[in-house]
C-alpha positions as CSV (number, residue, x, y, z in Angstrom):
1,X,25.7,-35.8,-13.6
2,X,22.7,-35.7,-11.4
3,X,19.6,-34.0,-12.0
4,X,17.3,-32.4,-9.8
5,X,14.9,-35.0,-9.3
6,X,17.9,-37.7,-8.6
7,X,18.0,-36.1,-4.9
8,X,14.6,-35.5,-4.1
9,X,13.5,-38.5,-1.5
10,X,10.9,-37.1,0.4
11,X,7.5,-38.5,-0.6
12,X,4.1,-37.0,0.0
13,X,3.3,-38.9,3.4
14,X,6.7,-37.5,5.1
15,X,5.5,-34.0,3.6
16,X,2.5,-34.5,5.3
17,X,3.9,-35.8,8.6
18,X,6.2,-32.4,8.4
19,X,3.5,-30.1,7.7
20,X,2.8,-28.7,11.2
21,X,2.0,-25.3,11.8
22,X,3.5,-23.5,14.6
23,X,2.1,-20.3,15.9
24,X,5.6,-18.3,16.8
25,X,7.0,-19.1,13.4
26,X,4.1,-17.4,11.7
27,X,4.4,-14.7,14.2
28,X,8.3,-14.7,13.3
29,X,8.4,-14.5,9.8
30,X,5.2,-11.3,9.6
31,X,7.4,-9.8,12.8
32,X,10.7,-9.9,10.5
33,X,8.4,-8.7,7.0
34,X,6.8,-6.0,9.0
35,X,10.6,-4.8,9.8
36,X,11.8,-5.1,6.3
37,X,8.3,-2.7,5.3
38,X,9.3,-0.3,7.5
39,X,13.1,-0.1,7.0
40,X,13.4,-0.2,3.1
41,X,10.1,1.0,2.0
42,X,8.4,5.0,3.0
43,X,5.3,3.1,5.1
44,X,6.6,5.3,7.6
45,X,5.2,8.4,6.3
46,X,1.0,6.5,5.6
47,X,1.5,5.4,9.1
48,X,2.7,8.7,10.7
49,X,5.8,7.0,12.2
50,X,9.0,8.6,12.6
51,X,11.5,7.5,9.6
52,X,14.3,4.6,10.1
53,X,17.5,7.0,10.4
54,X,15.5,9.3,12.7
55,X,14.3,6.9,14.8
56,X,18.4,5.2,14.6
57,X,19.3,8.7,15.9
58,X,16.8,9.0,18.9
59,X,18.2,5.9,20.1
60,X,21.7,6.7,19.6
61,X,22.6,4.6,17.1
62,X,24.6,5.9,14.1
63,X,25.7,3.5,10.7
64,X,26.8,6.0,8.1
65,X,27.0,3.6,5.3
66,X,23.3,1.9,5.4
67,X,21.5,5.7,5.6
68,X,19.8,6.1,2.2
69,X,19.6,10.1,0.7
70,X,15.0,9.7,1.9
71,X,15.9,8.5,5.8
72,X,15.2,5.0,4.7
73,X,17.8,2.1,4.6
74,X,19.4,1.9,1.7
75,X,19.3,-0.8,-0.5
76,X,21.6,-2.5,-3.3
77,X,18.9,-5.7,-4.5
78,X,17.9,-6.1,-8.2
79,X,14.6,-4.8,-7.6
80,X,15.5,-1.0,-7.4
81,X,17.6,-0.8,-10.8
82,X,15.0,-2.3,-13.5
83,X,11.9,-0.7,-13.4
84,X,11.5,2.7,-14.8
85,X,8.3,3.6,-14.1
86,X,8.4,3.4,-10.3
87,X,11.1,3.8,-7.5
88,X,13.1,1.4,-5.8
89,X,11.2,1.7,-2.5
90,X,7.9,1.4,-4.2
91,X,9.1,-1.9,-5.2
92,X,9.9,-3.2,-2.4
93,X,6.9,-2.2,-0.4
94,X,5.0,-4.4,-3.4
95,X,7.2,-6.9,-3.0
96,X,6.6,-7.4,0.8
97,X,3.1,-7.2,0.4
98,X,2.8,-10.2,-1.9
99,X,5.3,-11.9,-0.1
100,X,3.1,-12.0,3.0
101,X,0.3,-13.2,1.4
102,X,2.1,-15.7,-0.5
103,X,4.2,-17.2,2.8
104,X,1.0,-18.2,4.9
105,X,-0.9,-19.7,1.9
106,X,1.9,-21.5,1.2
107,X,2.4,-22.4,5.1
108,X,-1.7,-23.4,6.1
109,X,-2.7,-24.6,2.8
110,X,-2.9,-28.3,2.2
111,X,0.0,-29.9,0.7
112,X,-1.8,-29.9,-3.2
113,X,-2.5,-25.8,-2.5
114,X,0.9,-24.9,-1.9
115,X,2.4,-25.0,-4.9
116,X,-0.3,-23.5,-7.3
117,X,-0.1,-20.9,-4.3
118,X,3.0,-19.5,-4.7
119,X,2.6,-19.9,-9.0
120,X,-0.6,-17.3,-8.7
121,X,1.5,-14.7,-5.9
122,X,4.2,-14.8,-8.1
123,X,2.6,-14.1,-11.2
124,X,0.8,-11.5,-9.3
125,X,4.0,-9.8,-7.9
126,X,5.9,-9.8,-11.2
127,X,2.6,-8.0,-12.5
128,X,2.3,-5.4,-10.1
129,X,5.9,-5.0,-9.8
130,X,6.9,-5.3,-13.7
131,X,3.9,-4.5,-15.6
132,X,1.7,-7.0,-18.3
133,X,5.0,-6.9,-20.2
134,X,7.1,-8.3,-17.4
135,X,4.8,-10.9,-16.9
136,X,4.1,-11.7,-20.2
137,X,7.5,-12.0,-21.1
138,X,8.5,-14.7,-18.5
139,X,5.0,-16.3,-19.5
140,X,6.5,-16.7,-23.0
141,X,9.7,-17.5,-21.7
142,X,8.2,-20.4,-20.1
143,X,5.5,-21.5,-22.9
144,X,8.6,-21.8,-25.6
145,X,10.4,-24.3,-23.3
146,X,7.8,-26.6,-22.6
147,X,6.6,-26.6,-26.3
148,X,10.4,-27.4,-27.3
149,X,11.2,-30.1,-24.3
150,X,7.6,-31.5,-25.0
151,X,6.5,-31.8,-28.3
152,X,2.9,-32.7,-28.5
153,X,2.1,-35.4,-31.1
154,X,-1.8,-34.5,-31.4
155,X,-2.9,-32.8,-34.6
156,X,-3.3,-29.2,-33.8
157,X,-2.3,-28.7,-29.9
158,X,-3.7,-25.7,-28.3
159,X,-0.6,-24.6,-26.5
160,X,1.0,-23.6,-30.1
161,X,-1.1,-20.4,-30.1
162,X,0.1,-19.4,-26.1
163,X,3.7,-18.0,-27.1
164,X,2.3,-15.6,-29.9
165,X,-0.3,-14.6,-27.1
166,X,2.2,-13.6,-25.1
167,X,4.6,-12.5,-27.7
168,X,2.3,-10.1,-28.8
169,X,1.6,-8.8,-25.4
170,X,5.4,-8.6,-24.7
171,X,6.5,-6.6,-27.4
172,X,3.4,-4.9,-28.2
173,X,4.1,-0.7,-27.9
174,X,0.8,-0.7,-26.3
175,X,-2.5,-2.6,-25.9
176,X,-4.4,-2.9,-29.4
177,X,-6.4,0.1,-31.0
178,X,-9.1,-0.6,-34.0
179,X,-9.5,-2.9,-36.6
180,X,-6.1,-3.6,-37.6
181,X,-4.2,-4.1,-33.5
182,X,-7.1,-6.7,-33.3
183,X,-6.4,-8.3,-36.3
184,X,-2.8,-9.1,-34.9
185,X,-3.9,-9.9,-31.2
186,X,-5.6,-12.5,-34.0
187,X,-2.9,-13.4,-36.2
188,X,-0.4,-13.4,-34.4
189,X,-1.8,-16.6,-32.2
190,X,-2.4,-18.4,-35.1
191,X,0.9,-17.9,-36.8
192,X,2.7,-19.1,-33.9
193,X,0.9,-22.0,-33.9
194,X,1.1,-22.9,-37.3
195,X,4.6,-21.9,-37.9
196,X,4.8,-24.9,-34.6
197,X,3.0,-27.7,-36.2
198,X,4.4,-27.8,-39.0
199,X,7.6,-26.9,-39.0
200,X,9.4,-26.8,-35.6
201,X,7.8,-30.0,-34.2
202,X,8.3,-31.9,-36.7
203,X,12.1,-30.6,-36.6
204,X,11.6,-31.7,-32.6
205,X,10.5,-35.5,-33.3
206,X,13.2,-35.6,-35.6
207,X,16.3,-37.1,-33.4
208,X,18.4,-35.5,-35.8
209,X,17.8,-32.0,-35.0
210,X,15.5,-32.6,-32.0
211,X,19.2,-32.3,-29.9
212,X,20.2,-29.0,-31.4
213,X,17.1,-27.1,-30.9
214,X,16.7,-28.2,-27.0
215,X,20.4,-27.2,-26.8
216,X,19.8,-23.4,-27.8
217,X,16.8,-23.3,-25.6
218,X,18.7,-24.4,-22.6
219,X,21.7,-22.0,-23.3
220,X,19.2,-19.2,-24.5
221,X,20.3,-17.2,-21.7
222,X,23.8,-16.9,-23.0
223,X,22.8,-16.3,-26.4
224,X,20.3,-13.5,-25.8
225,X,23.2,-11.7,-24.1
226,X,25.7,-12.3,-26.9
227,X,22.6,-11.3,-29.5
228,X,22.3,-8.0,-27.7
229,X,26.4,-7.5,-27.6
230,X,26.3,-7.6,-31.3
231,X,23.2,-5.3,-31.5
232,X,24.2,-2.9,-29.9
233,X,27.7,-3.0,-30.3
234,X,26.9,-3.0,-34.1
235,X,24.1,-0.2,-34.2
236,X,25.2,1.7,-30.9
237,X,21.3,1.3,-29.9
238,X,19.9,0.0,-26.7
239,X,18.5,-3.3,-27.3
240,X,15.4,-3.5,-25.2
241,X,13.7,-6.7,-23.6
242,X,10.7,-7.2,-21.7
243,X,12.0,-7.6,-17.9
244,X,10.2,-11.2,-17.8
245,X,13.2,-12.6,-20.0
246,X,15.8,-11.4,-17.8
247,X,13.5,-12.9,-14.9
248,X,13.5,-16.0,-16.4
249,X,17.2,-16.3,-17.3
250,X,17.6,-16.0,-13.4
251,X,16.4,-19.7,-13.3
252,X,19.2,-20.6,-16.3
253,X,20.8,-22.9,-13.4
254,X,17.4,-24.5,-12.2
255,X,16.4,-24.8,-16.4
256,X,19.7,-26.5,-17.0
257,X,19.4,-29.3,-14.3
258,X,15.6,-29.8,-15.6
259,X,17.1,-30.5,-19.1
260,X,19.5,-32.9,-17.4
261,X,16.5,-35.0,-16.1
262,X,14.3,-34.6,-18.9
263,X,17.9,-36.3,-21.5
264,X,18.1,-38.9,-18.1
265,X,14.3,-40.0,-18.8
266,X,13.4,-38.7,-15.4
267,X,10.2,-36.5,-17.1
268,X,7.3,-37.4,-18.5
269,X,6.8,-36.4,-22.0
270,X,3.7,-34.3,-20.5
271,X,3.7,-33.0,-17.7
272,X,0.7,-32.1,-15.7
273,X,0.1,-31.3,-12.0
274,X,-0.7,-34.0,-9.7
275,X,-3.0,-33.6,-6.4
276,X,-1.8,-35.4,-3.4
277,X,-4.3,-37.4,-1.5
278,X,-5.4,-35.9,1.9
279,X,-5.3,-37.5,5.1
């Protein structure tokens, strides 16, 4: 079965012959932004503008089913249905806002820009968006698949502590008050990183056992949702994640493929980013 890197052809010179910038398509895309702003979000009312369905009905037009119960267009997406703290339409106005940004760095910017670009606007989405528990969720997400698909093989790697940094920020009530939160923002770290060395790498260089551990991580989306069936079907309570899990299991497809490639020998046992040459 092919992996994802199997159909990637295009090298860094044709990327670099494509990379023109075009005026109208800038225009385009801020043009067609702008009109999502003002049709899902309530920029109308900071910018003293008459709202969506008022301004549908001064030009006769009348679509019964896309009127929302604030004047605004109503909307079905993801983004409206997991955050508590804030509504829907706040969400999306963030969510525009970033994407902006994000779109013309990722457009202008040199070729070796563009994708630590869009790893910095997402990260900063998600956190105005989700909260420090969002991201840090999906940051731990992320931190306990590279550890398991790369096993380091120095001594005492520094990346061992990350997950129980962001464990702890994750599932952490709150941020840490006196002697004793400190002492965990602490402890915890090192734990994670001890309880790594020396006893889940080693199970990881071991070709015995290396298989079954890479196995749950890849499937780990299934499995969290059959854990929390059996949670709260057995206790009747909700069983509450940070949102950055469920954000990450969105890329389940995209994580399965890399796992393909990684068994196929098409990654390198350590990965690290790689500037293109300019021209």
């Amino acid at each position: 079965m092919p992996g994802l890197l199997k159909s990637v052809p295009v090298t860094d010179e044709q990327r670099r012959v494509n990379d023109r910038h075009s005026p109208a398509v800038v225009l385009a895309v801020v043009l067609v932004l702008g009109l999502y702003i003002y049709l899902f979000t309530h920029i109308h009312e900071a910018l003293h503008l008459p709202a969506p369905q008022d301004l549908a009905e001064q030009l006769g037009v009348c679509v019964d089913f896309v009127r929302d119960s604030d004047r605004n267009v109503i909307s079905i997406e993801p983004i409206s249905l997991v955050e508590r703290r804030n509504t829907g339409d706040k969400l999306h106005l963030v969510f525009y806002l970033v994407l902006i940004p994000a779109f013309l760095c990722s457009y202008f910017l040199p070729l070796r820009y563009k994708q630590p670009s869009l790893l910095i606007w997402t990260l900063i989405a998600i956190l105005l968006m989700y909260g420090s528990r969002g991201l840090a969720g999906i940051l731990l997400a992320h931190a306990i698949v590279y550890l398991v698909l790369h096993p380091r093989r120095e001594p005492y790697p520094v990346l061992s502590v990350v997950p129980g940094i962001f464990g702890y920020f994750a599932f952490a009530p709150g941020p840490p008050s006196g002697a004793w939160g400190w002492m965990q923002v602490a402890a915890i770290p090192l734990i994670s990183g001890i309880v790594y060395v020396y006893c889940l790498r080693r199970l990881l260089l071991n070709p015995r056992f290396a298989p079954v551990l890479r196995t749950l991580v890849i499937q780990s989306a299934i499995l969290t949702v059959f854990a929390g069936a059996l949670v709260e079907g057995g206790t009747g309570n909700e069983w509450e994640l940070p949102l950055g899990f469920f954000m990450f299991f969105w890329q389940w497809l995209r994580l399965v493929m890399y796992h393909i490639d990684y068994k196929d020998g098409l990654i390198p046992g350590n990965i690290r980013m790689v500037s293109s040459p300019e021209t």
